[in-house]
C-alpha positions as CSV (number, residue, x, y, z in Angstrom):
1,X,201.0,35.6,0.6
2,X,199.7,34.6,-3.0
3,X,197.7,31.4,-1.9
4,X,196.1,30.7,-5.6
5,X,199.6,30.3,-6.4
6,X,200.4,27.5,-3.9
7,X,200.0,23.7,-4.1
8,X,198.0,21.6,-1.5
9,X,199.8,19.4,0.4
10,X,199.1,16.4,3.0
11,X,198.7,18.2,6.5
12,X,198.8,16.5,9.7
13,X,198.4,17.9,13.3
14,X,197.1,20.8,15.0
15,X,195.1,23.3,13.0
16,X,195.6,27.3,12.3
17,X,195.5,29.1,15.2
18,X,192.6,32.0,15.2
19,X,194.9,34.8,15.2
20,X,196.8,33.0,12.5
21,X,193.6,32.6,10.6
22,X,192.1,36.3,11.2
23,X,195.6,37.5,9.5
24,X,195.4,35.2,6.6
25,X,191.9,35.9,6.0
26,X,192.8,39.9,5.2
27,X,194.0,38.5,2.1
28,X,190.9,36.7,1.0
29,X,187.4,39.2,0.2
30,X,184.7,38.0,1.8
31,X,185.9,34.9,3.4
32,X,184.8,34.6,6.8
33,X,185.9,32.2,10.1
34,X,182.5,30.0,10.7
35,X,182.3,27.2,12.7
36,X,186.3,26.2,12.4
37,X,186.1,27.0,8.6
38,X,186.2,29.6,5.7
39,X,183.2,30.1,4.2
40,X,182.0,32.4,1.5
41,X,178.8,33.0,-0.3
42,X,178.5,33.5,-4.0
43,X,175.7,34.7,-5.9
44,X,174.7,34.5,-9.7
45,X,172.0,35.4,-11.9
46,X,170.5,32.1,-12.5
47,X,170.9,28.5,-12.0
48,X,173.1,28.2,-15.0
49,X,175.6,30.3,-13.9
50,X,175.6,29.0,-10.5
51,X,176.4,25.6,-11.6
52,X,178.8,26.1,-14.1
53,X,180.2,28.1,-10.9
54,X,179.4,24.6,-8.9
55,X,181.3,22.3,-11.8
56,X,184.4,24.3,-11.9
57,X,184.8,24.6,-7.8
58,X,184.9,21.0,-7.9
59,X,187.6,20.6,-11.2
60,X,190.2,23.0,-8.2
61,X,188.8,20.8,-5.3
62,X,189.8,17.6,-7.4
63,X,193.0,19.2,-8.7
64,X,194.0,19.7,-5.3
65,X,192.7,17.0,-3.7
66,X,191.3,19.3,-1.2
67,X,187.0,19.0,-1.4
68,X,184.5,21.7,0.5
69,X,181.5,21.4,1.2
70,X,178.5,23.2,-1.1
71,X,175.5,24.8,-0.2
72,X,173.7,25.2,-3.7
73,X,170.5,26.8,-4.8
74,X,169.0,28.4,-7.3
75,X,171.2,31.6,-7.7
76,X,173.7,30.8,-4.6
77,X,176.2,28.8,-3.8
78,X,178.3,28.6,-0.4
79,X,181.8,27.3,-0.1
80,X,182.6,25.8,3.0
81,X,186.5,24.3,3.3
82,X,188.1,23.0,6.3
83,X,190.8,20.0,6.8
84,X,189.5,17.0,8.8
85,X,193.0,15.6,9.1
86,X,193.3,19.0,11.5
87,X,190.0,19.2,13.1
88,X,189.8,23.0,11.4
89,X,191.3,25.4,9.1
90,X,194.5,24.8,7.6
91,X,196.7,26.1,4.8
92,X,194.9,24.1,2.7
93,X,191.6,25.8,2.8
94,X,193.4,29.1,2.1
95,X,195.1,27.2,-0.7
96,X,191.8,26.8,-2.2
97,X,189.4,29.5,-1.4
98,X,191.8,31.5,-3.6
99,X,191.7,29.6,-6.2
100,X,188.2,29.8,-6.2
101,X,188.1,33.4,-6.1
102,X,190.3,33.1,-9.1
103,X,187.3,31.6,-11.3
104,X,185.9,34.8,-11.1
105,X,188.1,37.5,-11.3
């Protein structure tokens, strides 16, 4: 399934299921399962680069109207999306991690 090319929508109910969520996630490098959401680690060479990184994560989460939650350091930052409406992951959050991943490749 080509999630980056997919609109985020207004979800209601019960979340993914895990083994939904483990076959969705073969589709998306380095995404893991954590905690009832994806999360993925990014590293850059310098702050710089990590926040221009930081800025442009937030122009997809506010384009979709779908906002994770950012670990950010120096040369790091994790992306953390889940969907409260759900209580856990949803097709949202695979919506947007691959648009993230877009950014960069």
């Amino acid at each position: 399934m080509n999630f980056a090319q997919m609109k985020c929508k207004p979800v209601s109910g019960a979340p993914m299921s895990a083994a939904q969520v483990e076959a969705d996630l073969k589709s998306l490098a380095g995404w893991a399962s954590v905690d009832n959401a994806l999360e993925k680690s990014f590293s850059f060479p310098d702050y710089h680069r990590t926040m221009a990184f930081v800025n442009a994560v937030a122009w997809v989460a506010h384009t979709e109207d779908h906002h994770p939650d950012l670990a950010v350091s120096y040369s790091r930052c994790v992306v953390r999306f889940n969907t409260h409406s759900v209580g856990g992951i949803s097709l949202n959050d695979f919506i947007c991690a691959a648009k993230v991943d877009a950014l960069l490749g």
